[in-house]
N, C-alpha and C positions, 0 to 999 in steps of 0.2 A: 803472498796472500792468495787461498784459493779463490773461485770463479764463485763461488756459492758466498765467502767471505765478502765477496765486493759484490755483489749484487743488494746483500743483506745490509751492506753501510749505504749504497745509493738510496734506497729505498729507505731506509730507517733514521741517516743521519742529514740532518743540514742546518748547519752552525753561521751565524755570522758574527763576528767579533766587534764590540765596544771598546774604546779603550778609556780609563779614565784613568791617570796618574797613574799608577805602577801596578795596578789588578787591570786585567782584559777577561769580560767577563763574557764568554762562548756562548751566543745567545740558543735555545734550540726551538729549533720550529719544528719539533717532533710533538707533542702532547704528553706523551708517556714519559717523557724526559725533562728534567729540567737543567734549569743555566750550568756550566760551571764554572768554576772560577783558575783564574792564571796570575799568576804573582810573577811578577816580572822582575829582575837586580836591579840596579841604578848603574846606568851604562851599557843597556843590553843592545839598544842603536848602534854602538859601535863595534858590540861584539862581531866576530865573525862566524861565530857559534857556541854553543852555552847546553851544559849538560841539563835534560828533563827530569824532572822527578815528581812520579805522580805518587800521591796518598792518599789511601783509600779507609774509608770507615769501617766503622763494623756494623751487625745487624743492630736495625733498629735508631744508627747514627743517621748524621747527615754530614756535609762538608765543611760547616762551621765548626758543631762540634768535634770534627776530626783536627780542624785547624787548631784551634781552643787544646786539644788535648796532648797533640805532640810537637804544639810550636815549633815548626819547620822554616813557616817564614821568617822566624828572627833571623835567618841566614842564609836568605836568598842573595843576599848585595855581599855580604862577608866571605860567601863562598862561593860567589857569582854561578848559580842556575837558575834556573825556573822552576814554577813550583806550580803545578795541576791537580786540585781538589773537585774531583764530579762528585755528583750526587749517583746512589741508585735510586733502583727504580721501586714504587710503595707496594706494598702489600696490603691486601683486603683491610689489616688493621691501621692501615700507614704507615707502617715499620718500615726505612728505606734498607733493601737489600743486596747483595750481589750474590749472581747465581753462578757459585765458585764449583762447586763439586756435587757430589750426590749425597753428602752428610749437610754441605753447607751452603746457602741458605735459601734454596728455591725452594720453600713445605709448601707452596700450594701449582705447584709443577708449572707455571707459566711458561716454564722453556725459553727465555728470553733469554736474547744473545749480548751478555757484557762483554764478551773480549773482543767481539765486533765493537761495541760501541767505545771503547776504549782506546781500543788501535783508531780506531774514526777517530778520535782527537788528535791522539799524536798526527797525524797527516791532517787534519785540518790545523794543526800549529804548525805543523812546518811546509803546506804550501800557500798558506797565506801571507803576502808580500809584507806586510806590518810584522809577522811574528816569523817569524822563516827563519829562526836560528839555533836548531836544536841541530844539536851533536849525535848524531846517530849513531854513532858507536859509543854513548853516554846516557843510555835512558833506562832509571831507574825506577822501581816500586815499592813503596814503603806501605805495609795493609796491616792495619790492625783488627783481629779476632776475624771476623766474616773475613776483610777486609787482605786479611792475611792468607788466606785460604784461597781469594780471587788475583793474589799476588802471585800467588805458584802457581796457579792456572795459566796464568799470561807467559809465566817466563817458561811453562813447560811446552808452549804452543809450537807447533813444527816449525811457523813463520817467525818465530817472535822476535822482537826488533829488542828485549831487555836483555840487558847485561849489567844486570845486579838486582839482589830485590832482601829486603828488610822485612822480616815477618815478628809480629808481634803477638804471644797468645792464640794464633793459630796454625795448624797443620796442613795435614791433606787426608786422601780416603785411605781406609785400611781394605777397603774393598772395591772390587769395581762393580761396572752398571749390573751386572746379574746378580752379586752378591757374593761374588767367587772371593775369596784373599788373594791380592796381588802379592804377587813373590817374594820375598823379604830381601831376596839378594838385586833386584832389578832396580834402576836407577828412577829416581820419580819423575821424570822429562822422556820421552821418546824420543829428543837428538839429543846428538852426542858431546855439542854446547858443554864446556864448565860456565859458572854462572857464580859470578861473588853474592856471597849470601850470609846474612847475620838473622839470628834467630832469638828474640828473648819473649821469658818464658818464668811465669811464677810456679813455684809447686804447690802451693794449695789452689792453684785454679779450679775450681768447680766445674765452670760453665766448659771448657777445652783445658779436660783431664791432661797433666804434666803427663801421665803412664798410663795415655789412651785411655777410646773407647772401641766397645763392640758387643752391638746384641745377636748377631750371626746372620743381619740382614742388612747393617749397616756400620759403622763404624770409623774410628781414626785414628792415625799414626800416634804413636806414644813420643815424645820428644827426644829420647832416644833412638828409636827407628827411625822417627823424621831425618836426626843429622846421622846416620848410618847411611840413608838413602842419599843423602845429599854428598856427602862421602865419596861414596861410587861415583854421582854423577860428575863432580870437580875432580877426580882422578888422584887422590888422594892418598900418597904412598906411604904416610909416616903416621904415627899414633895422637890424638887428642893429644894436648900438652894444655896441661892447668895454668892459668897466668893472673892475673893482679883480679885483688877483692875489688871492687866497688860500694859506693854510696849510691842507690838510684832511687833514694824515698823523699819525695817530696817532706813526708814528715822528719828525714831525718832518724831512719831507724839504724846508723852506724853502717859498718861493712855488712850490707843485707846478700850482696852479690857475687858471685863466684864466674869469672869468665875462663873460657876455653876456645882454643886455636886447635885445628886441624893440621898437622905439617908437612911439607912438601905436594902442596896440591897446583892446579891448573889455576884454578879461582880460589880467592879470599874465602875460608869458611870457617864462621866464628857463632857461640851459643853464650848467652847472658844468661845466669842459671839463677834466679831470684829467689832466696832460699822464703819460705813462708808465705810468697808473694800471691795473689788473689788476679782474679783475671782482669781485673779493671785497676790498673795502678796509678795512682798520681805520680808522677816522676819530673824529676829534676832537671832544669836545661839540660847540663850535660849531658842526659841520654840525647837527648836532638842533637848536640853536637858529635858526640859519639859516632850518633846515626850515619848524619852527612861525612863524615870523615871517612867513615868506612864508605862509602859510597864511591868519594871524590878523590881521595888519596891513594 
């Protein structure tokens, strides 16, 4: 972590932990920031360390409704990790956001640093003598829409302590901060990190177009480009290979799913391709089990 990176948590972060039955909820004494919450297994006292995994909202969410929408914790104790839901931070309208990329979702330019405040938790969960048992070679991020956009920022970070991350409904930038198009053949991380990575994705998404955007000052990855770039960066020698339909509709709209594996790569790298799927989907437990599986296994 650089010099500028920790000056920026001293100053901006300082947490102290409550614990009440199996949530510790990160209290903060920031202002701009509120609590977050930590879900703890049954057994984690004796653990001697336990894989993290933070999940992240999208714009406009918060951390209940993220909790509420990918039921993560039904399987903190089943598949024994820990589970880290922050909030972002509001916007003029209240919308809580993360300031992921240059498409997503800082629109009123605050500048504010989430992947400082991010990494500030994980190190406040794991130097605090109560919670001190993350597995550091096991910290993963699961972001849906904004949420997902602030997931690949973290794991593309030079420092970054993830090694896995679950993106849901969203991408990254088609462009960088000038407005230039980044290369199509360059990996989306600046190290040279594989990084296990699951990516799902409706086709009628409106809101984070399945096949991109771009008005020629800003834009984003088409989900095709996305696991192209992710490709590269897992070191990926063998061709996509099509594998088993799925069921992932809450309503029950039959095989809606279509998944795909990458072969012979570094890191795990897999795409949920939801055929007709809308960017906001009700989904089925076993996507959350799915999720942690691919994480944990």
């Amino acid at each position: 972590m650089n010099i500028l990176r920790s000056i920026a948590l001293i100053i901006t972060l300082c947490f102290s932990a409550t614990i009440q039955a199996k949530k510790v909820e990160l209290v903060s004494l920031n202002p701009a920031r509120e609590n977050a919450n930590l879900f703890l297994p049954r057994g984690y006292k004796k653990a001697a360390s336990l894989p993290l995994v933070i999940s992240l909202h999208g714009f406009g969410g918060n951390q209940n409704l993220q909790n509420w929408y990918l039921k993560l914790k039904k399987y903190t104790s089943k598949a024994g990790f820990m589970l880290l839901i922050p909030n972002g931070t509001k916007n003029s309208a209240g919308k809580g956001f993360w300031n992921a990329s240059n498409f997503c979702c800082d629109f009123e330019k605050s500048k504010i640093d989430d992947q400082a405040y991010i990494l500030g938790l994980i190190e406040k969960i794991n130097n605090d003598p109560k919670l001190a048992r993350v597995n550091r070679s096991k910290i993963f991020v699961v972001g849906y829409s904004n949420g997902a956009f602030m997931a690949h920022k973290l794991a593309c970070d030079m420092n970054s302590p993830i090694s896995g991350i679950v993106t849901l409904s969203g991408t990254t930038d088609l462009r960088n901060d000038a407005g230039e198009l980044i290369p199509p053949e360059l990996a989306p991380c600046e190290h040279n990190r594989s990084i296990r990575h699951l990516h799902i994705h409706g086709t009628n998404d409106q809101t984070i177009k399945y096949t991109g955007f771009d008005n020629g000052k800003t834009g984003l990855l088409s989900v095709d480009q996305f696991m192209k770039k992710w490709s590269i960066q897992n070191n990926c020698r063998g061709e996509r290979v099509e594998g088993r339909e799925l069921n992932t509709h809450l309503q029950d709209f039959g095989k809606d799913a279509q998944t795909y594996k990458w072969s012979d790569c570094d890191a795990k790298l897999e795409l949920i391709k939801i055929n007709d799927g809308n960017h906001f989907i009700f989904y089925k437990k076993k996507v959350a089990k799915r999720i942690i599986n691919f994480l944990l296994k």
